[in-house]
N, CA, C and O of each residue as an XYZ file, in Angstrom:
500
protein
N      74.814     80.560    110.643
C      73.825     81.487    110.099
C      74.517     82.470    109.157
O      75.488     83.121    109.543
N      73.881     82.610    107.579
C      74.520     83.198    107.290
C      74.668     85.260    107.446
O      74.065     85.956    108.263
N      75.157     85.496    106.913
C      75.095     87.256    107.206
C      73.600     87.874    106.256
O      73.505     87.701    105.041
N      72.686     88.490    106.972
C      72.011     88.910    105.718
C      72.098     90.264    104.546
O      72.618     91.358    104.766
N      71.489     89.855    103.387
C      72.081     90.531    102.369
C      71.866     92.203    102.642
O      71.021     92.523    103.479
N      72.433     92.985    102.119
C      72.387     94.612    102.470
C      71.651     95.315    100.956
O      72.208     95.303     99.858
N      70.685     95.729    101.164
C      69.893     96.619     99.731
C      70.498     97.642    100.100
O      71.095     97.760    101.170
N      70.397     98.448     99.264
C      70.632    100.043     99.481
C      69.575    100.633     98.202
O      69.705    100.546     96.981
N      68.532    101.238     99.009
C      67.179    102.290     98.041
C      67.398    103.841     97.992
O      67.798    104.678     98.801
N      67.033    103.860     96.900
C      67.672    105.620     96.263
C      66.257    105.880     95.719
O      65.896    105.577     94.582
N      65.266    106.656     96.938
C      64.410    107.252     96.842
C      64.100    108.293     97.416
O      64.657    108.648     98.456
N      63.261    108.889     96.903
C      62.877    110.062     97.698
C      61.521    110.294     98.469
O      61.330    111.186     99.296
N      60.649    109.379     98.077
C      59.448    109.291     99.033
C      59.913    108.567    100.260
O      60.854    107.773    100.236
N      59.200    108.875    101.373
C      59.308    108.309    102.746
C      58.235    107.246    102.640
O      58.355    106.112    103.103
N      57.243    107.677    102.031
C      56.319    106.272    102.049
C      57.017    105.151    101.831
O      57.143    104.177    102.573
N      57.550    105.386    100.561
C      57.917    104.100     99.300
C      59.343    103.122    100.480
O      59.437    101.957    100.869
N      60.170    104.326    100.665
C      61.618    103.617    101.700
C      60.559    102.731    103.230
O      60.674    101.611    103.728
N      59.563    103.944    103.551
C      59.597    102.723    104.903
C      58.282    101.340    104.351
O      58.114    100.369    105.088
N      57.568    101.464    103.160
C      56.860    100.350    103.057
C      58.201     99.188    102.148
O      58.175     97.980    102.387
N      58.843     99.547    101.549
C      60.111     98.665    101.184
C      60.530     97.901    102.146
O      60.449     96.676    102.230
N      61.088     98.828    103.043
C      62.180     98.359    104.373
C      61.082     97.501    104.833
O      61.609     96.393    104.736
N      59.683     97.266    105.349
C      59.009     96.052    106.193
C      58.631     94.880    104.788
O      58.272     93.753    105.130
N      58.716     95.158    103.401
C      58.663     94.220    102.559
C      59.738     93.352    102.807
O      59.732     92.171    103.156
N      60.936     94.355    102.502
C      62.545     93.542    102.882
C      62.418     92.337    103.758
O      62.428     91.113    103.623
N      62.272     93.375    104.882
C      62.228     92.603    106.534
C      61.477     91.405    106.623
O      61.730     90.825    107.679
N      60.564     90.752    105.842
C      60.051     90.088    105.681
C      61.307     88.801    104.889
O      61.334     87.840    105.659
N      61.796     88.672    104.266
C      63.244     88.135    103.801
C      64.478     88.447    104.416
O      65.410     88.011    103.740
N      64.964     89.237    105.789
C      65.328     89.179    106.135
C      66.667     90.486    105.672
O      67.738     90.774    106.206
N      65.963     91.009    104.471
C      67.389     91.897    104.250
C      67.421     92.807    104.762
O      66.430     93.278    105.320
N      68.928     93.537    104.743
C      69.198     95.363    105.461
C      69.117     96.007    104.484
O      69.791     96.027    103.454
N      68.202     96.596    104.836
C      68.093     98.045    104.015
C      69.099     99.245    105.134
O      69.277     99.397    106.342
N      69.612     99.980    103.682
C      69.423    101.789    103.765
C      68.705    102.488    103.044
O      68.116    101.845    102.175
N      68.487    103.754    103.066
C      67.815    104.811    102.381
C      69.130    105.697    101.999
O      70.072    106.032    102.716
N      68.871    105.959    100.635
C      69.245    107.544    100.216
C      68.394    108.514     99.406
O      67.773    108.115     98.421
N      68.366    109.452     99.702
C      67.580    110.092     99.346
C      67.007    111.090     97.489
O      66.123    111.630     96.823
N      68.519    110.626     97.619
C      68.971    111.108     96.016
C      70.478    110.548     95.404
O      70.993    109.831     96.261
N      71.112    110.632     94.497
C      72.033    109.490     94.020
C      73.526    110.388     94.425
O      74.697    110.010     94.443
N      73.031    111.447     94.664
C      74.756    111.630     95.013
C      74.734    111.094     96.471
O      75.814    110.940     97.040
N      73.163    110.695     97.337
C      73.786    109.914     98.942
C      73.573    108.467     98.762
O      73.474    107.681     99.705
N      73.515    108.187     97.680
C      73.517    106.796     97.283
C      74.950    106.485     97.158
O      75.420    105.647     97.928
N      75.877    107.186     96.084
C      77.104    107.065     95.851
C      77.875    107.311     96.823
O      78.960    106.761     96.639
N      77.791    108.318     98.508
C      78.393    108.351     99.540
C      78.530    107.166    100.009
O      79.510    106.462    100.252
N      76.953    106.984    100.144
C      76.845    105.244    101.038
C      77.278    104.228    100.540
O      77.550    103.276    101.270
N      77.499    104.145     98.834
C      77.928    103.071     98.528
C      79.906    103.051     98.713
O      80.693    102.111     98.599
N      80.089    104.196     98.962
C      81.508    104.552     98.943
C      81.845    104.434    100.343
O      83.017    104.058    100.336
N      81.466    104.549    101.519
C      81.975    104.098    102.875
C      81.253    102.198    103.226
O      81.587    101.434    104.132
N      80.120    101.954    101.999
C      79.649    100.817    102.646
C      79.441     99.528    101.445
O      79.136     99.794    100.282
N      79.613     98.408    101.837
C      79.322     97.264    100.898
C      78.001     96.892    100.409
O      77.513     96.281    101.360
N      77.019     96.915     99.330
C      75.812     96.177     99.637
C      75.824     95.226     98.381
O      76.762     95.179     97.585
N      74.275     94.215     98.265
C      74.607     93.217     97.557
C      73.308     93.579     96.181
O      73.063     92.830     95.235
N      72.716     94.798     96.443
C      72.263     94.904     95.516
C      71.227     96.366     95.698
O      70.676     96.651     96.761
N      71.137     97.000     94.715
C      70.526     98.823     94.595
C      69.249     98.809     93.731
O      69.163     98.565     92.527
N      67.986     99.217     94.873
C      67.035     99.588     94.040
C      67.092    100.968     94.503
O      67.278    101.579     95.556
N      66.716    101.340     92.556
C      67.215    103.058     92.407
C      65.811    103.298     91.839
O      65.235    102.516     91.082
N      65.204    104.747     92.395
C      64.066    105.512     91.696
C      65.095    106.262     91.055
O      66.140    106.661     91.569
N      64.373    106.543     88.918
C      64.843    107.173     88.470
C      64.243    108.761     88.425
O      64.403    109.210     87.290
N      63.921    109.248     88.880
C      63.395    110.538     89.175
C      63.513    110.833     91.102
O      62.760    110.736     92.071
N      65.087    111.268     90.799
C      65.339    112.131     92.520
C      65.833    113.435     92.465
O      66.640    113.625     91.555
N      65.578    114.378     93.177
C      66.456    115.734     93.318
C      68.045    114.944     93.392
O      68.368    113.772     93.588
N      68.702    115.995     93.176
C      70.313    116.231     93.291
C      70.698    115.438     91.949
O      71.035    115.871     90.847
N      70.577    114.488     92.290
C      71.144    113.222     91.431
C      70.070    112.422     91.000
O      69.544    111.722     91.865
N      69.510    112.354     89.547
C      68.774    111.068     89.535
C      69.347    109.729     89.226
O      70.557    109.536     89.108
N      68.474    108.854     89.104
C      68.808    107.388     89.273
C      69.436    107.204     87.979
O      70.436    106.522     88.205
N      69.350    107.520     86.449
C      69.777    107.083     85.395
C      71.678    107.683     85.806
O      72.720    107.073     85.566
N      71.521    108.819     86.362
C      73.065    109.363     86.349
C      74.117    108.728     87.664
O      75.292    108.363     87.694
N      73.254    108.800     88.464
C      73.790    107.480     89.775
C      74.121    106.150     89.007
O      75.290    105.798     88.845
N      73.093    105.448     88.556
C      73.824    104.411     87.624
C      74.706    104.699     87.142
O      75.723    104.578     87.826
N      74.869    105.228     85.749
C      76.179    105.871     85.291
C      77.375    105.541     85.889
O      78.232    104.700     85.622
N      77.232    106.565     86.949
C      78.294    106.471     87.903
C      78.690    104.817     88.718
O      79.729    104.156     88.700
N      77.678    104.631     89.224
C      78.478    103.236     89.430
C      78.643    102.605     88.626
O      79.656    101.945     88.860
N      77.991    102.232     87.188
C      78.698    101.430     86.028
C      80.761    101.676     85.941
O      81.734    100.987     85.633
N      80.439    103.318     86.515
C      82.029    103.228     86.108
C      82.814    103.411     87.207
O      83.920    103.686     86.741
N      82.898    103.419     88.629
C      83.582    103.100     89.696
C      84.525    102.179     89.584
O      84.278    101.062     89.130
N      85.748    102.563     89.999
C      87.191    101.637     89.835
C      86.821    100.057     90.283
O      87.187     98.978     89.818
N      85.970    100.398     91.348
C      85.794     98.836     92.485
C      85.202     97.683     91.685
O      84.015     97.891     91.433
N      85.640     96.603     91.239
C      84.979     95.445     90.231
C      83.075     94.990     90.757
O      81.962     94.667     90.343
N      83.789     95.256     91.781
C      82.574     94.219     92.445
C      81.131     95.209     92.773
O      79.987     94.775     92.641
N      81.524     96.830     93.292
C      80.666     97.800     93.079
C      79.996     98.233     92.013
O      78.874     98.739     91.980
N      80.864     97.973     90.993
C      80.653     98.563     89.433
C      79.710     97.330     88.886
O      79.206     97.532     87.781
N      79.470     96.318     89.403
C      78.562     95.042     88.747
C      77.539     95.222     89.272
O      76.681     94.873     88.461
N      76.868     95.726     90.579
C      76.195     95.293     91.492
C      74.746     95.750     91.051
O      74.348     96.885     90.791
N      73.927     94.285     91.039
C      72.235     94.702     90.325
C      72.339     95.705     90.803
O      72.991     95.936     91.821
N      71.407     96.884     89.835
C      70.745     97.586     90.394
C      69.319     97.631     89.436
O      69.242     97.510     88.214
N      68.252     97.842     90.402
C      66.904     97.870     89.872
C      66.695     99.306     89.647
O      67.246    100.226     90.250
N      65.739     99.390     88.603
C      64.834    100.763     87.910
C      63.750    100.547     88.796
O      63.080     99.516     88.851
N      63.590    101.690     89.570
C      61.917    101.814     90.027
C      61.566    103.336     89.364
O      62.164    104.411     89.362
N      60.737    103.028     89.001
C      59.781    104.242     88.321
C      58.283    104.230     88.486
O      57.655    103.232     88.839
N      57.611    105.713     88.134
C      56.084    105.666     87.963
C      55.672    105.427     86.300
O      54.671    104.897     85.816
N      56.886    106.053     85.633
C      57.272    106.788     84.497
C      57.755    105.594     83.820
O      58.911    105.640     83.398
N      56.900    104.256     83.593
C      57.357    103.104     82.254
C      57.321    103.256     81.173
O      57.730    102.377     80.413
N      56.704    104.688     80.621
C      56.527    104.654     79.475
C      57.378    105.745     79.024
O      57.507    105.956     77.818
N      57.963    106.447     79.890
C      59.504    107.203     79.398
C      60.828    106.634     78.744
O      61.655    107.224     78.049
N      60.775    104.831     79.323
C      61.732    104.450     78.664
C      61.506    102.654     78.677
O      60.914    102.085     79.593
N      61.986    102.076     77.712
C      61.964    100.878     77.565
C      63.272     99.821     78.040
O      64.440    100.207     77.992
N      62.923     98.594     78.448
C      63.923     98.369     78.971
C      65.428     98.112     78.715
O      66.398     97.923     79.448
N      65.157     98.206     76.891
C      66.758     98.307     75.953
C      67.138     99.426     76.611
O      67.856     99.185     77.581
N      66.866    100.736     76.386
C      67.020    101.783     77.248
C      67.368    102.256     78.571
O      67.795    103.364     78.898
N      67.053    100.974     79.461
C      67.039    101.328     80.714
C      68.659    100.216     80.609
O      69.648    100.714     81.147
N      68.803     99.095     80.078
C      69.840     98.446     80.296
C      71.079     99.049     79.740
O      72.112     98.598     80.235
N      71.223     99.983     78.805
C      72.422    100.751     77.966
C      72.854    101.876     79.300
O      73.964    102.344     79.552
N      71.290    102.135     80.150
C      71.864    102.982     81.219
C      72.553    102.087     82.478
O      73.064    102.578     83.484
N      72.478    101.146     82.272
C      73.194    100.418     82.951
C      72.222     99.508     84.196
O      72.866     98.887     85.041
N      70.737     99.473     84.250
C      70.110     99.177     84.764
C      69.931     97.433     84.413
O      69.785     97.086     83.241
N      69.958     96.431     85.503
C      69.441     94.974     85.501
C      68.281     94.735     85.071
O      68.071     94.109     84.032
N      67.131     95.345     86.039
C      65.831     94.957     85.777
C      65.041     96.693     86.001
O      65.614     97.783     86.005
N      63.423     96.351     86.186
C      62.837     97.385     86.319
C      61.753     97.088     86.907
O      61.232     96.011     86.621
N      61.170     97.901     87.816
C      59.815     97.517     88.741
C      59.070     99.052     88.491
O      59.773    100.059     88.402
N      58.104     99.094     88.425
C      57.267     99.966     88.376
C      55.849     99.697     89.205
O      54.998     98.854     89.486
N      56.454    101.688     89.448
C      55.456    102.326     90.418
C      53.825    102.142     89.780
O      53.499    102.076     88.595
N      52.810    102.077     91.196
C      53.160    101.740     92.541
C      53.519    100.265     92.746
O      53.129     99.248     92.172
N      54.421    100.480     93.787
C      55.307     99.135     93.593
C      54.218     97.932     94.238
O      53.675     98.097     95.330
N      54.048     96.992     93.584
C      53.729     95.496     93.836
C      54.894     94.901     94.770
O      56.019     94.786     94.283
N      54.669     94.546     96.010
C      55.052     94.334     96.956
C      55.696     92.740     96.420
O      56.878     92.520     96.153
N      54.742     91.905     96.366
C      54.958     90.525     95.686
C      56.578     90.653     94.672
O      57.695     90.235     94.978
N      56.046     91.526     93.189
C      57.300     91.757     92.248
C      58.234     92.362     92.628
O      59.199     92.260     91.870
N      58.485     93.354     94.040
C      59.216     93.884     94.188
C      60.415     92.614     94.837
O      61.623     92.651     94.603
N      59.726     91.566     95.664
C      60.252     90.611     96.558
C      61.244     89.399     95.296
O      62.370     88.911     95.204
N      59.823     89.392     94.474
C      60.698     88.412     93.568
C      61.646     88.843     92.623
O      62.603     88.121     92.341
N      61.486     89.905     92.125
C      62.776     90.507     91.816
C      64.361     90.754     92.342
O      65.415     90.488     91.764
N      64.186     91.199     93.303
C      65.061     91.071     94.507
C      65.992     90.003     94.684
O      67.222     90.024     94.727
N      64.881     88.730     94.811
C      65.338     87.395     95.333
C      65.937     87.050     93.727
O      67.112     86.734     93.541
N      65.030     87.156     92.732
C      66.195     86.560     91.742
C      67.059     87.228     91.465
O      67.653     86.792     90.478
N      67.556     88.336     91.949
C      69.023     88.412     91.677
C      70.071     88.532     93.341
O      71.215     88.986     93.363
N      69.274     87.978     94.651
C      70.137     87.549     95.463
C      70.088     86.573     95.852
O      70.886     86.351     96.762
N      69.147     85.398     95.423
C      69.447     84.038     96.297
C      69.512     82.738     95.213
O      69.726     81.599     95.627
């Protein structure tokens, strides 16, 4: 059996993290929560995951500057790792825009449960 894959979500609604986490669970992945991108960058710094959906609008840290930051982390394999755009806000930026920030793909709020899954899966299985 293999190990299942680890998300790590950088949001700040409680709705959005616990209706994610039973979407996940449904495919079998581990989720964490952070709440904003500087506890995104803690967690990603004591822990391994295989792929980051980030809301770009969080206190402390938002998601465009959390990216950032992991684009440039010493670790090869941290510094690659999808990470998704979730937003309400699609029309703040386009996705040339969102990829120069270092973003894979983009899902927009309110999240489609379905696109959120297949997104996911095409960039972990």
């Amino acid at each position: 059996m293999s190990t299942p894959k680890k998300i790590l979500v950088g949001e700040d609604s409680s709705v959005i993290i616990n209706l994610t986490k039973s979407v996940l669970a449904f495919e079998k992945y581990e989720m964490k929560a952070a709440r904003n991108g500087k506890q995104v960058l803690e967690l990603l710094d004591k822990e391994d995951f295989d792929l980051i959906l980030m809301d770009i609008s969080m206190p402390v840290m938002d998601g465009v500057t959390c990216t950032q930051a992991i684009r440039n982390l010493p670790d090869p394999k941290k510094s690659k790792l999808p990470i998704i755009a979730i937003s309400g806000n699609v029309n703040n930026y386009t996705m040339d825009e969102l990829r120069k920030f270092g973003f894979d793909d983009f899902i927009q709020k309110p999240l489609d449960f379905d696109k959120v899954l297949g997104t996911v899966n095409k960039y972990l299985i």
